[in-house]
Structures are given as C-alpha cells and as structure tokens.
C-alpha positions as CSV (number, residue, x, y, z in Angstrom):
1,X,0.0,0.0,0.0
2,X,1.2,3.5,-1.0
3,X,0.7,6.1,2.2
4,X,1.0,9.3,0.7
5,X,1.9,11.2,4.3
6,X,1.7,8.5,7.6
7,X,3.3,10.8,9.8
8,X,1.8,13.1,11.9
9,X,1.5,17.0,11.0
10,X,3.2,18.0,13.9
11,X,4.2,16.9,17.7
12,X,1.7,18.9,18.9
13,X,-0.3,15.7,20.7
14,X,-2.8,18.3,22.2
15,X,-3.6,19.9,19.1
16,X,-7.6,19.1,19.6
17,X,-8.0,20.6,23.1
18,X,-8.5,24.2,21.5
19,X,-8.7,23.7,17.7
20,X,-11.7,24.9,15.5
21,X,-13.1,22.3,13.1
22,X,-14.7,23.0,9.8
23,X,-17.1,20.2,8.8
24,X,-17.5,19.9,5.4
25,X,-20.1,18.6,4.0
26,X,-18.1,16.2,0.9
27,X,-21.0,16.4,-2.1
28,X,-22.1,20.2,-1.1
29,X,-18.2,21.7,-1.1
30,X,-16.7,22.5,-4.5
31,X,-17.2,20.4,-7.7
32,X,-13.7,20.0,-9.7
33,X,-15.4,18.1,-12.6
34,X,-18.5,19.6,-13.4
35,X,-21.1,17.0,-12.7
36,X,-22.9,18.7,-10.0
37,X,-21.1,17.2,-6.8
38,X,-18.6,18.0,-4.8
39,X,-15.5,16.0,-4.8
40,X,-12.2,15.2,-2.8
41,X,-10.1,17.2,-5.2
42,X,-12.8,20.2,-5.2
43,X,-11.8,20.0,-1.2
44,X,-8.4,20.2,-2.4
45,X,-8.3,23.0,-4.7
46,X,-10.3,25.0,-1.8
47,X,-7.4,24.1,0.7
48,X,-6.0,27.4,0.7
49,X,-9.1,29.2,1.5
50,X,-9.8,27.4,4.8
51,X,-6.4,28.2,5.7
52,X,-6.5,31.5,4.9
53,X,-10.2,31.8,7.0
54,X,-8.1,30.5,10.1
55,X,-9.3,26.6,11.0
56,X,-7.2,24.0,12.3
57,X,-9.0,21.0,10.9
58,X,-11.7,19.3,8.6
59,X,-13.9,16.8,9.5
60,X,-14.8,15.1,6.2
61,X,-18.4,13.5,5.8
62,X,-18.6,10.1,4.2
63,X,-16.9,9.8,1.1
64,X,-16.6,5.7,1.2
65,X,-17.8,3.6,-1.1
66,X,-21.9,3.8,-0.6
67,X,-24.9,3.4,-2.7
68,X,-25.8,7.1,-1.1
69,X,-29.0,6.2,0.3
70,X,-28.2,8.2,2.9
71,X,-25.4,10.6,1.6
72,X,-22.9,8.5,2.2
73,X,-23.7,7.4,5.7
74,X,-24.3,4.1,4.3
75,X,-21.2,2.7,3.5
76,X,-20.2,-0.5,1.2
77,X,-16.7,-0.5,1.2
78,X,-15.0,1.6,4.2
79,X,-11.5,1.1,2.8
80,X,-12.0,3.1,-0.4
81,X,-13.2,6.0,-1.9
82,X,-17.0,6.0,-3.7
83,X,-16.3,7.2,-7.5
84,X,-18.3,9.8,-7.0
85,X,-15.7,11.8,-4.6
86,X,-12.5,10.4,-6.8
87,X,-9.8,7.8,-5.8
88,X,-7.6,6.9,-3.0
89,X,-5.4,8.6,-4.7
90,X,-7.3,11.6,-4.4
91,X,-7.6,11.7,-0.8
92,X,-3.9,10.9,-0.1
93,X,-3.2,14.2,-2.6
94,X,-5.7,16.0,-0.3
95,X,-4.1,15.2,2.8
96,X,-0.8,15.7,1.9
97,X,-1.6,19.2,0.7
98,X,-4.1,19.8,4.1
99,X,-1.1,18.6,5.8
100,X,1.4,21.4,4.0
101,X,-1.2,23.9,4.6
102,X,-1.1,23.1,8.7
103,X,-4.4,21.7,8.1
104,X,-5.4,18.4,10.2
105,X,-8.1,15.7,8.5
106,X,-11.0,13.7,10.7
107,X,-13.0,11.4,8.5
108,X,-16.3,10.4,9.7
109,X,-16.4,6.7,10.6
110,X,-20.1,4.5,10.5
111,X,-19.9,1.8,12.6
112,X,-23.6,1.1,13.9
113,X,-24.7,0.0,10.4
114,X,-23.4,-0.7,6.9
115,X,-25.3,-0.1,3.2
116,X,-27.4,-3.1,2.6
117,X,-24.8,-3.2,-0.6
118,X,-21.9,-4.3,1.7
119,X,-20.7,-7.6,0.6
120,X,-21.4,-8.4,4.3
121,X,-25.0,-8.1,4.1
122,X,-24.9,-9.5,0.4
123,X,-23.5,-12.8,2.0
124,X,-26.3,-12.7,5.3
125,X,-29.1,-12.7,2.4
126,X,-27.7,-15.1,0.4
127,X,-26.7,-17.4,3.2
128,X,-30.2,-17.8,5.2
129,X,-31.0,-18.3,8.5
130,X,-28.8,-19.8,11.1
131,X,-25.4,-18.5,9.6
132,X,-22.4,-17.4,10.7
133,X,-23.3,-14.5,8.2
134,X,-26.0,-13.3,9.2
135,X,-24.7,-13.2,12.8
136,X,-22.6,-9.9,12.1
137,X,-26.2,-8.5,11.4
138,X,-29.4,-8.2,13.7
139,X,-31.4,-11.0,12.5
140,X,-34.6,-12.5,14.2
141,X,-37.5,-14.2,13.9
142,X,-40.9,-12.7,13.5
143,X,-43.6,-12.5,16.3
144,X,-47.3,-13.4,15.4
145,X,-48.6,-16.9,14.4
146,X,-46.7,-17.0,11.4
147,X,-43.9,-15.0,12.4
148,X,-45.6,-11.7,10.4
149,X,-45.0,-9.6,13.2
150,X,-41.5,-7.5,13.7
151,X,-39.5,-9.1,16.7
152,X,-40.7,-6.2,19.4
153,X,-41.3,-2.9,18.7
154,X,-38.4,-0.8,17.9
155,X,-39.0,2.4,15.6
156,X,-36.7,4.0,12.9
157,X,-35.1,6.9,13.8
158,X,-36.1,7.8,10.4
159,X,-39.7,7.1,10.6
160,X,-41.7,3.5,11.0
161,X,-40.4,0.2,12.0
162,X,-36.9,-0.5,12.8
163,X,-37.4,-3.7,11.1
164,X,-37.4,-4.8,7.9
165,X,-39.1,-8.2,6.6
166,X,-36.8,-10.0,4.3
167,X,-38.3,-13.7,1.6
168,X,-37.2,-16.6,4.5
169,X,-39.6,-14.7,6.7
170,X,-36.7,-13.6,9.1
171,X,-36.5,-10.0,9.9
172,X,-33.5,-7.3,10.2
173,X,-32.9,-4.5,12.1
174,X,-32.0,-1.6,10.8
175,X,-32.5,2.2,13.5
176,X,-31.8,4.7,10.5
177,X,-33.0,3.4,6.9
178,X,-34.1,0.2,5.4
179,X,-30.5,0.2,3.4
180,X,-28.5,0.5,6.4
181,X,-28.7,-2.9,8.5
182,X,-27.3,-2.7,11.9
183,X,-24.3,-4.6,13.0
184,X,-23.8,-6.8,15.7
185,X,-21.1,-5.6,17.9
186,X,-21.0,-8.6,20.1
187,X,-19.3,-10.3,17.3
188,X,-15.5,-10.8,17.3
189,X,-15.8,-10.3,13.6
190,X,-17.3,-7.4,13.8
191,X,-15.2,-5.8,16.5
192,X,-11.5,-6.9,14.2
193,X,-13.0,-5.3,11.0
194,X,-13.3,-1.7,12.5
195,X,-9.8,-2.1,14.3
196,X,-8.9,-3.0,10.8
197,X,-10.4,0.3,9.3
198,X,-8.8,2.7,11.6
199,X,-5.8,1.5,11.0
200,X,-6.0,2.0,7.5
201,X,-6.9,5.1,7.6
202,X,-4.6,6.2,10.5
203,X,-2.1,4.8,8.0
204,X,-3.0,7.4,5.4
205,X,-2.7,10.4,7.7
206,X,-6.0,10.9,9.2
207,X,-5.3,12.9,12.4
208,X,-8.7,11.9,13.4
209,X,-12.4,10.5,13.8
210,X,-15.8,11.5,14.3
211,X,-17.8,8.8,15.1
212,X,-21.3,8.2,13.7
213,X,-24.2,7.1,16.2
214,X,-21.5,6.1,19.0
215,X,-24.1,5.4,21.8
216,X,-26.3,3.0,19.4
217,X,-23.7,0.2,18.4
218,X,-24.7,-2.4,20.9
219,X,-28.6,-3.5,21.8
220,X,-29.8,-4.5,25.6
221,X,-29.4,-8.3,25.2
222,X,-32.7,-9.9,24.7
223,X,-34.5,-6.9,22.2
224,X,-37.3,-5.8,24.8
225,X,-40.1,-4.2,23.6
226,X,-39.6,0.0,24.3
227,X,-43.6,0.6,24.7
228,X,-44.9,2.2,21.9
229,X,-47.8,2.4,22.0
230,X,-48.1,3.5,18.4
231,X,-45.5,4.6,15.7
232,X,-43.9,7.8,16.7
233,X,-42.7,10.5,14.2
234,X,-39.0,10.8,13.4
235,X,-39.0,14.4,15.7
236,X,-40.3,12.3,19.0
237,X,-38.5,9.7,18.1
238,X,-34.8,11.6,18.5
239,X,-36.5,13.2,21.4
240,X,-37.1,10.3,23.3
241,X,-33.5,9.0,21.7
242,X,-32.1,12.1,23.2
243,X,-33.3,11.1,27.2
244,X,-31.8,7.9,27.2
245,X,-35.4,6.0,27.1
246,X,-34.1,3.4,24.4
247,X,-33.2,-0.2,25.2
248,X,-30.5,0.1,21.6
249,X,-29.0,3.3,23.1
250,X,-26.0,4.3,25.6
251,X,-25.3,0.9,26.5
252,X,-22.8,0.2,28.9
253,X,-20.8,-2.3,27.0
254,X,-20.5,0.4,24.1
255,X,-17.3,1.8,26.4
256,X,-15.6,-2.0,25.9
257,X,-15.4,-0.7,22.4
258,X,-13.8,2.5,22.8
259,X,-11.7,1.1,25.6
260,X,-10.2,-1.1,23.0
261,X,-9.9,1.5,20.0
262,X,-7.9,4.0,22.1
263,X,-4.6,2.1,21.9
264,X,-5.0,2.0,18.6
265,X,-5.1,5.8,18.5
266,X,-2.3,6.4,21.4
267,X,0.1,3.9,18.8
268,X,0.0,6.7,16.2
269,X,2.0,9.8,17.0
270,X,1.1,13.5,16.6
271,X,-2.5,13.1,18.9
272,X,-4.6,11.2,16.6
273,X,-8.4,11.8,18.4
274,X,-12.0,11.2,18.1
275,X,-15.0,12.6,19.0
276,X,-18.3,10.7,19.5
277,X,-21.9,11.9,18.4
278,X,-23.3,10.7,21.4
279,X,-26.7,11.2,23.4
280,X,-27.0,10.3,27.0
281,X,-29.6,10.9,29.6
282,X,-27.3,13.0,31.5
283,X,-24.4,14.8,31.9
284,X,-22.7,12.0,33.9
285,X,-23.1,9.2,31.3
286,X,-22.0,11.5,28.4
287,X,-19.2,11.8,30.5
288,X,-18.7,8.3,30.4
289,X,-17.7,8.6,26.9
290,X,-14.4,10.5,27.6
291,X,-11.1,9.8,29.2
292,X,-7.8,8.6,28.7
293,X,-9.2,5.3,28.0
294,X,-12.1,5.7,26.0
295,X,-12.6,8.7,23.6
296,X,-11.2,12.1,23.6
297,X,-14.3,14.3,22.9
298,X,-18.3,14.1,23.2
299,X,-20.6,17.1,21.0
300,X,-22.2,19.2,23.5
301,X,-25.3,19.5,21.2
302,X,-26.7,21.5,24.5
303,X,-25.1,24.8,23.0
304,X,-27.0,24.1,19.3
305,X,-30.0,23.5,20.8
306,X,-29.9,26.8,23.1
307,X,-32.8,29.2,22.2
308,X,-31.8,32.9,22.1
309,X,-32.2,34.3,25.6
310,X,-29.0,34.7,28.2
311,X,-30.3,32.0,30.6
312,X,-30.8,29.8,28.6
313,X,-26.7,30.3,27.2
314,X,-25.5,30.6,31.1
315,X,-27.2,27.4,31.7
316,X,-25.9,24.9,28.6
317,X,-21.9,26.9,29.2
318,X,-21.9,26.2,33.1
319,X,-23.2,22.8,32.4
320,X,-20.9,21.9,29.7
321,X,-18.2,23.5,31.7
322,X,-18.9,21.7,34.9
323,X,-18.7,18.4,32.5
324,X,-15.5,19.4,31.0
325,X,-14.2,19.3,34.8
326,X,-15.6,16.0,35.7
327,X,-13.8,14.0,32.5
328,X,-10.9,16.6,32.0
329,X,-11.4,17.3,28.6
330,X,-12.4,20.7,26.6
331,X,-15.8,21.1,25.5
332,X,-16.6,21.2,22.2
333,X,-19.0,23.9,21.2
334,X,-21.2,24.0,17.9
335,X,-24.4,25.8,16.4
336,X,-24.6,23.9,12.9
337,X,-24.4,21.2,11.2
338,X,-25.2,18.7,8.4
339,X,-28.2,17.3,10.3
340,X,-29.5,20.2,11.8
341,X,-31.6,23.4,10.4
342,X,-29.1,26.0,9.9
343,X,-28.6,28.8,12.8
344,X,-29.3,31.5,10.6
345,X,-32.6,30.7,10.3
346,X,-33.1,28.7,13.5
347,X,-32.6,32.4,15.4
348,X,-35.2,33.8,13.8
349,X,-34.0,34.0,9.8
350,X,-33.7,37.2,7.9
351,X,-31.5,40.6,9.0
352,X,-32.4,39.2,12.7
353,X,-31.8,35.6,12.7
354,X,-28.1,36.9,11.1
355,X,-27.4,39.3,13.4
356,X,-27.9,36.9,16.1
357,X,-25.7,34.1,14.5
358,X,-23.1,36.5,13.9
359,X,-23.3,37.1,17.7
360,X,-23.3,33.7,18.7
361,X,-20.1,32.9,16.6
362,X,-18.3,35.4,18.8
363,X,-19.8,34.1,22.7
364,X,-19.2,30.4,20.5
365,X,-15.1,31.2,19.7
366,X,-14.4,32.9,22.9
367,X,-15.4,30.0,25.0
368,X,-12.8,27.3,26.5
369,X,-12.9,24.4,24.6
370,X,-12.6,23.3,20.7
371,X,-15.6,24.4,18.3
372,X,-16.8,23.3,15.3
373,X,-18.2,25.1,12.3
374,X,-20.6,23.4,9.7
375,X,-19.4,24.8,5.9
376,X,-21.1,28.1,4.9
377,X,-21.7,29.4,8.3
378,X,-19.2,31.5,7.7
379,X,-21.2,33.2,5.2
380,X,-23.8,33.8,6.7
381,X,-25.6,31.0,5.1
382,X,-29.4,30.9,6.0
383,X,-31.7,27.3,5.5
384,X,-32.9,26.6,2.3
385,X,-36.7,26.1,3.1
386,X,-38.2,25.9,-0.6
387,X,-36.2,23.1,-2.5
388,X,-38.9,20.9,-4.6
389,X,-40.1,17.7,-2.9
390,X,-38.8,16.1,-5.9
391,X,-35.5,17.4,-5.3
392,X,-34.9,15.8,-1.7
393,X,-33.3,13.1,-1.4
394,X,-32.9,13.0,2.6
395,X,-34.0,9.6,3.3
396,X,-35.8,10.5,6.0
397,X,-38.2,13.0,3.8
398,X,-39.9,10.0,2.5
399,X,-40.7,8.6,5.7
400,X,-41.5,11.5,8.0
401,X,-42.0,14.6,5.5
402,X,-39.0,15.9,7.9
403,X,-36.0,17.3,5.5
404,X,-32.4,18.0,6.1
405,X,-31.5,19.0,2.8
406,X,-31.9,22.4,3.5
407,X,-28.6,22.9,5.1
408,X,-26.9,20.4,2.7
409,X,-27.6,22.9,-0.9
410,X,-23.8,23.9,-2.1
411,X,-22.1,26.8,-0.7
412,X,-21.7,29.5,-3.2
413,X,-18.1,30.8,-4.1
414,X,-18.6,33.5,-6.8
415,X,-20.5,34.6,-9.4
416,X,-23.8,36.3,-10.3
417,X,-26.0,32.9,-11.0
418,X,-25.9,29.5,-9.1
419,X,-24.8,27.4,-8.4
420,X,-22.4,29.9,-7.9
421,X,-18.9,28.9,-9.0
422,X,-19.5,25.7,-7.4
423,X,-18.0,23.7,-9.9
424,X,-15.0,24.5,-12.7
425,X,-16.1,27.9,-14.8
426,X,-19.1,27.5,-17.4
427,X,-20.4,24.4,-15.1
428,X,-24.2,24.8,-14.2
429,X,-25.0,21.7,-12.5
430,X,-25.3,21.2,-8.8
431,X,-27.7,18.3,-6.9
432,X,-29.1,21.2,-5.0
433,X,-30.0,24.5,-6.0
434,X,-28.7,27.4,-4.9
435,X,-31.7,30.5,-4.3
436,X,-30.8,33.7,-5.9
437,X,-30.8,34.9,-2.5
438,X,-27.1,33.6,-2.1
439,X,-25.7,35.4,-4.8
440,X,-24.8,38.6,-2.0
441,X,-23.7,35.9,0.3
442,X,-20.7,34.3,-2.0
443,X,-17.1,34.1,-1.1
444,X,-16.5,36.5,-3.9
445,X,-18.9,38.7,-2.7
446,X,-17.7,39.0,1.2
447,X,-14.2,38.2,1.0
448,X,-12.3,41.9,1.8
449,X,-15.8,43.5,2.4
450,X,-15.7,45.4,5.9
451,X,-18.4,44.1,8.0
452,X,-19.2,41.0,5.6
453,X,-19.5,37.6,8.0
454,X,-17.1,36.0,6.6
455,X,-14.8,38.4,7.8
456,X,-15.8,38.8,10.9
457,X,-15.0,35.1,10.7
458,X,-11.9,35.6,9.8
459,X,-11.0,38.5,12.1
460,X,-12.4,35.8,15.0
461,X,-10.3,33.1,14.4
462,X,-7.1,35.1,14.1
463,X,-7.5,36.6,17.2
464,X,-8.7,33.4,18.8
465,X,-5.5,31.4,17.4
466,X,-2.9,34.6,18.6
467,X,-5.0,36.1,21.5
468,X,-3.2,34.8,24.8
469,X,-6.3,34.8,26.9
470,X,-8.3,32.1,24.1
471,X,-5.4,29.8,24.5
472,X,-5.7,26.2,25.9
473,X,-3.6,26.9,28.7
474,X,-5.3,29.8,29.8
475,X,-8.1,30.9,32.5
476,X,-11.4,29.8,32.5
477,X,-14.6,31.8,32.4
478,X,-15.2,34.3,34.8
479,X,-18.9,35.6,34.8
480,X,-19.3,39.3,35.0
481,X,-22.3,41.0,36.3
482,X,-24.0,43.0,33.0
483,X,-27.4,43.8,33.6
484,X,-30.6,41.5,32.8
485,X,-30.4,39.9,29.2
486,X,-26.7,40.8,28.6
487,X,-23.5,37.7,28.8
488,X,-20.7,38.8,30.0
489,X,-17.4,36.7,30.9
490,X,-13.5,37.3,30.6
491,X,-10.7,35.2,30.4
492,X,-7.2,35.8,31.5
493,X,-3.6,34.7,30.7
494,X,-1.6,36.6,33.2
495,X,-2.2,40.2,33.1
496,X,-4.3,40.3,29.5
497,X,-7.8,39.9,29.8
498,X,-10.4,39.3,27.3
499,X,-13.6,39.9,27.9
500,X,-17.0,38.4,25.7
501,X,-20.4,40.5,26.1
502,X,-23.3,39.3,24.4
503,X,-26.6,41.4,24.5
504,X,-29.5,39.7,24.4
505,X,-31.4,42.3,26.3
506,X,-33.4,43.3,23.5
507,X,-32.4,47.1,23.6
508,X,-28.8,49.0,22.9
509,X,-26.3,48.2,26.2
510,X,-24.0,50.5,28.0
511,X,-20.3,48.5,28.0
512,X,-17.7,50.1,30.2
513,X,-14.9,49.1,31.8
514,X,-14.0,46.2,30.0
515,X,-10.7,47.2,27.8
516,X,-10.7,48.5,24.3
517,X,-12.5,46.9,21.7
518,X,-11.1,44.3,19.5
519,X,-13.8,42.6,17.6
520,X,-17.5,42.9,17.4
521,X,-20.8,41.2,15.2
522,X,-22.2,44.6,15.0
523,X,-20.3,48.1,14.9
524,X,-20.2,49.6,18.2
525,X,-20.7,53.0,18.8
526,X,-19.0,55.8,21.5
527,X,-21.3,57.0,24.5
528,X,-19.7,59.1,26.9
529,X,-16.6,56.6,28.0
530,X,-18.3,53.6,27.0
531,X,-19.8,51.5,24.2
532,X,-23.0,50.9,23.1
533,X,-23.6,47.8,22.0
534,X,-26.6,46.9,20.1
535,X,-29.6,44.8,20.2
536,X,-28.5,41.0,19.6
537,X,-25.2,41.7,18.9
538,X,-21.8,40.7,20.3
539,X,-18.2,42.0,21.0
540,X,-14.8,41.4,22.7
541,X,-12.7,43.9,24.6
542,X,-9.3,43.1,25.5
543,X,-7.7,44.8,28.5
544,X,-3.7,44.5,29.1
C-alpha cells in the first residue's frame, strides 16, 4: 500500500484541546469536474481558503464507497473512496496538501450500520438463517402466528419500523434506513473489522475521527419491547432518543469498544483523536464517553439546541463546563451542522436571525474548549426552506416529511447565477439549487468586504489562534455582572484579559470598563466613556 503522508503533521499531541473544526459537507463543497457534486479534489483546490479563514482542521463526511441512500452514511466499502468523490489517490493528494497547509483531516467513521450493498449483508441474504453471516447482522425471527410480526417494537429513527421483513420470513434491524442494517457488535468479527479500518486510515494520515451514532452500536441483550404504543414520528423519536429511554441506546458495554480503539489511536503519534456523536440521559453518562481510556471528545449538542435568551446560554456553558471538569477534557462547542436546520434561520431567519448568528459565533469562539463550524456558516448561510419535494433526497423526507436537505444545498463561491462557482467555470449543474438569494452571500462577494460575516469570521479566528487569553492553557470563564439579558465573561492569561459581552437584552447596552474593543458582530458605537452595544449583537474587549 502506497501512504501518501503517515506521519503526523506535527508533535503537537494536544492539538484538539482548542482547535476549530470545519465540517464539510463532501457532495455540497466544491465540484472539480463539473457533474454537479462535490468532490475530494474540489476540497483540495479550496485548501487554501480554509487556511486563509483560520481553521485547524476538517472533518470530512462520508466519502466511502456507498450506494448514497443516505449521503454517504451508508457505506459499502470503508476502505475506499466511492467514485463519485475520486480515488484513494485523491484523498492521499488531499491530505498531503491539508497537511502542507497546517491543516489536520478527521473522517467520519459509521460503525452502527453498513449499506445493505456491503458484501457483508450481500453474504447474510444469500446465506439464510442460522449463519455465521447473518450473525454480524441483527437478525430474528418474527412475532405473530406466522412470524408476520417485527420481533418487538423498535422504531426508525427515520420514521416506521426498525425492522425490515426479508423472503425466508426472518427480519432485520435496521434504527436509520431500510439500506443500512445494523451490525452486531458482540461479534469478534465485527469488532477486528473496525480495528482493521482505523488503522487504514490512520495509515494514510487521518489525524482523526468523528464517530457516527457512538451510543447505538450495541442493543440490551434480549431486544425488549420500548412501549410504543403506536409509531412515533421521526422528531419524537430523536426526542425520546435524546433522554436515554431506548433499550438500543448508551449501552454500557459500548465503552468496551472505545476502551479497545484507544490504543489503537495512542500507537500513532502527533495526537490522533475522536469525538463521538453521542446522546445520553445526563451529563454523567455522556461523561462516560471521555477519558484517557475511551474517547477524547463528546458534542455538547446542548449549545446548538440553546434558544436565544442569556439564561438559557449561562445554563448549557456552566453545564458543559462543569462536565469538561468532571472528565478533563475541553468542551466542544457548535451551532450547525449537516443534520440540523441552519442557525441562521433557526434564530429567527432574515437581518435578525443573522445578526444573532453572527453574535453567537463570537460568545461560541471565545469560549474554552474546541468548536466546530458546519461549511457556509461563515457566510452567513441561512436554511434553504423551498427546495422541490422532488429534489430531496434526505432519506428521512420520505418517511417522516421531515428534511435536512436544507442545510446540505452547495455553498456558493462566486459569481452572479448558481450554483455559484461551485464547480469549474461554465459548469451549471449542482444536486441542489442554490436561491438567488445567495448570490450577495458568495465568497466572492464577502471576502475583503468590511463588516461582511465572513470576515468577521476571519477576524475571530485570528484573534482566537494569537489572543493569549483564548489559548488552551489559559483561564477559565469568569462571569461578570451586565445587567438582565446581557453575557458577559472574561478570560485571562496573566495580566491580558479578554472579555466576551453578548446582548440579548433586547435594547442597545451600556459597555464600560471592559478594555478597548477588538472585535465585534455589530459596529459599536462611542457614548460618553463607554460603548453601546446593540440589540443582539456581540463584541470582545481586551484589557492588558
């Protein structure tokens, strides 16, 4: 096997603690061949853009072989690259050119299901019932007279039954889509394969993994009944998911796994991580997750789900923060991403759902801890609401009527039409469309534009990357007293202390006595010896 760059990028084992991630999105990036999806070498002729915007690291969706069911998060093949994104040989390019750049890669990694299109799954089919195939799977017999009834009563996160019916009258289980049959984790088999595809990838360079569904990969023993009483929709169902009322979720003998893939990860140098999407009923057991053992980050999805009001921002910081302490490990912040309605619009959409996503970048990059930034929130990038029901192709549309394609359309890079420079010049296809909207909201448009969000983005992360008081090593939040509706805390690294107020008051706020001004999501203006900072809006002060 050729590894194009299997060292490190640098010694730096701690790297993750305080680094911001850009998530992108693989098919909705940049197109480098003109058929309308993004690709591995568009994500490598954008390299020098998302060094130049000031990130640390990409986390790369899916871009394994897969059917694309379910955009790529149902994988046939996870030692190779689906045609559709290029070649191995394209992604060891990538990284060795993310790597020049001092640009870290984490690849996403499925391991609570495959594509129904794995030759895995292929074998279980064609092998029947009884196998040592079909035991890497979910299998079981039917309830009913006839066995016509699934085995208990277990619902798609996606909408329906969690089991599928297959000719021999067995049934499968499958928690997302129909194409993506759950594995068995108590298999040995099972268990070597992953091992097996970390280290491939670790071979290549990867400085990192997300992990997909990382509190669903083993089942309470048995498959009892949950006690539906009736089929939920997709929305309850990742409600209930997310308070830990599920006998296929946060498992206790889902830490044997990590406990074994962390060696793995320690063997490699240069601080190879990964960070689990996980849900758990409370702080404690997401907790559980982390350590020098197991895994070295959890999403606090607390922060994205935060409405707009201070309280509701003190509470989901002081509890993440209070969780970082437990498990001694940063806290990893983030308001979008590819599954979740876009925090533009979420806030409110329009000039005021901007303003306040603007606002919460800056209380989001000031915070201890290592955030993560879902592709085209730096441009301000709201939902896409209107795309034609034909156009979906979220597998969960069909199921539930409940979309994610919204925040998945391509982000635009230039130009006066869409899609927007998305693809080489003169190419007009894209699998999403772009509104007409977006054109004021390009790359092109922003970049060197005073005021624009993308550079306020940029101004953010340069300061958070040189700014003493944002480093890892320095203090922790401090909360300051600012008046009802209005955030204010400082950090400090020795005798320079930066200081984050966020007015949600919902009128203008007097700010003295904080330090001079250094950055800000709306321009402040002078009164008397202070500032006045405006409704929704955000800014740091820096005092030395």
């Amino acid at each position: 096997m050729t590894v194009s760059n299997p060292t490190p990028l640098t010694s730096d084992d701690d790297w993750w603690r305080s680094a911001v991630v850009y998530q992108v999105y693989v098919r909705s990036f940049a197109d480098s061949n003109g058929d309308g999806v993004g690709d591995l070498q568009g994500i490598r002729e954008r390299l020098p853009y998302l060094r130049d915007l000031g990130v640390d690291a990409l986390w790369l969706t899916p871009f394994y072989t897969s059917p694309m069911i379910d955009g790529g998060y149902d994988v046939a093949d996870y030692r190779d690259v689906d045609p559709m994104f290029g070649t191995l040989t394209d992604f060891d390019n990538m990284i060795t050119d993310a790597h020049a750049l001092g640009l870290r890669i984490i690849v996403d990694l499925v391991p609570n299901h495959t594509s129904d299109r794995h030759p895995w799954f292929q074998a279980a089919l064609a092998a029947g019932p009884g196998s040592a195939e079909r035991e890497r799977y979910l299998f079981a017999e039917g309830k009913g007279e006839n066995g016509e009834l699934p085995p208990n009563d277990w619902e798609s996160i996606f909408g329906g039954p969690a089991w599928t019916r297959i000719d021999d009258g067995q049934w499968y289980l499958h928690l997302f889509d129909p194409a993506q049959p759950d594995l068995n984790w108590r298999h040995r088999e099972v268990r070597a394969e992953f091992e097996g595809v970390l280290r491939f990838w670790l071979d290549r360079g990867v400085d990192g993994f997300r992990i997909d569904v990382a509190h669903g990969m083993i089942k309470a023993e048995g498959l009892p009944d949950v006690g539906f009483n009736s089929m939920t929709t997709g929305q309850r169902q990742a409600e209930l998911l997310g308070k830990g009322r599920l006998p296929y979720f946060d498992q206790d003998e889902v830490h044997d796994i990590y406990r074994a893939w962390r060696p793995i990860l320690d063997s490699y140098p240069g601080g190879r991580m990964a960070v689990a999407e996980a849900w758990a009923e409370t702080p404690q057991r997401l907790a559980r997750y982390i350590g020098p053992d197991e895994l070295h980050q959890a999403f606090s999805f607390d922060f994205l789900d935060a409405t707009w009001s201070a309280d509701s921002f003190r509470k989901v910081i002081d509890t993440a923060l209070a969780e970082s302490t437990i498990v001694g490990a940063p806290t990893t912040w983030v308001l979008s991403n590819h599954d979740k309605q876009r925090h533009v619009t979420r806030y409110g959409d329009g000039a005021e759902g901007l303003r306040r996503a603007r606002a919460a970048t800056l209380l989001m990059l000031a915070l201890p801890g290592c955030a993560y930034i879902y592709q085209g929130e730096e441009l301000g990038l709201p939902e896409v609401l209107d795309l034609p029901d034909e156009l979906r192709q979220d597998p969960a549309f069909l199921r539930t009527g409940e979309s994610r394609d919204g925040c998945r359309v391509p982000i635009p890079w230039s130009g006066e039409l869409a899609p927007y420079g998305f693809g080489p010049q003169g190419s007009e296809l894209s699998w999403l469309p772009a509104p007409a909207t977006w054109r004021g909201l390009s790359v092109a448009a922003q970049a060197g534009v005073p005021g624009s969000t993308l550079e306020l983005y940029r101004t953010a992360l340069r300061i958070r990357r040189e700014h003493p008081a944002l480093a890892a090593d320095a203090g922790g939040v401090t909360w300051l007293e600012a008046g009802p509706g209005v955030l204010a805390f400082s950090r400090a690294a020795g005798d320079t202390v930066l200081t984050c107020v966020v007015n949600i008051s919902g009128a203008p706020a007097l700010i003295d006595g904080y330090g001079v001004p250094i950055a800000a999501s709306e321009p402040l203006t002078g009164q008397g010896f202070g500032h006045l900072l405006g409704i929704d809006a955000a800014a740091w002060f820096e005092r030395r």
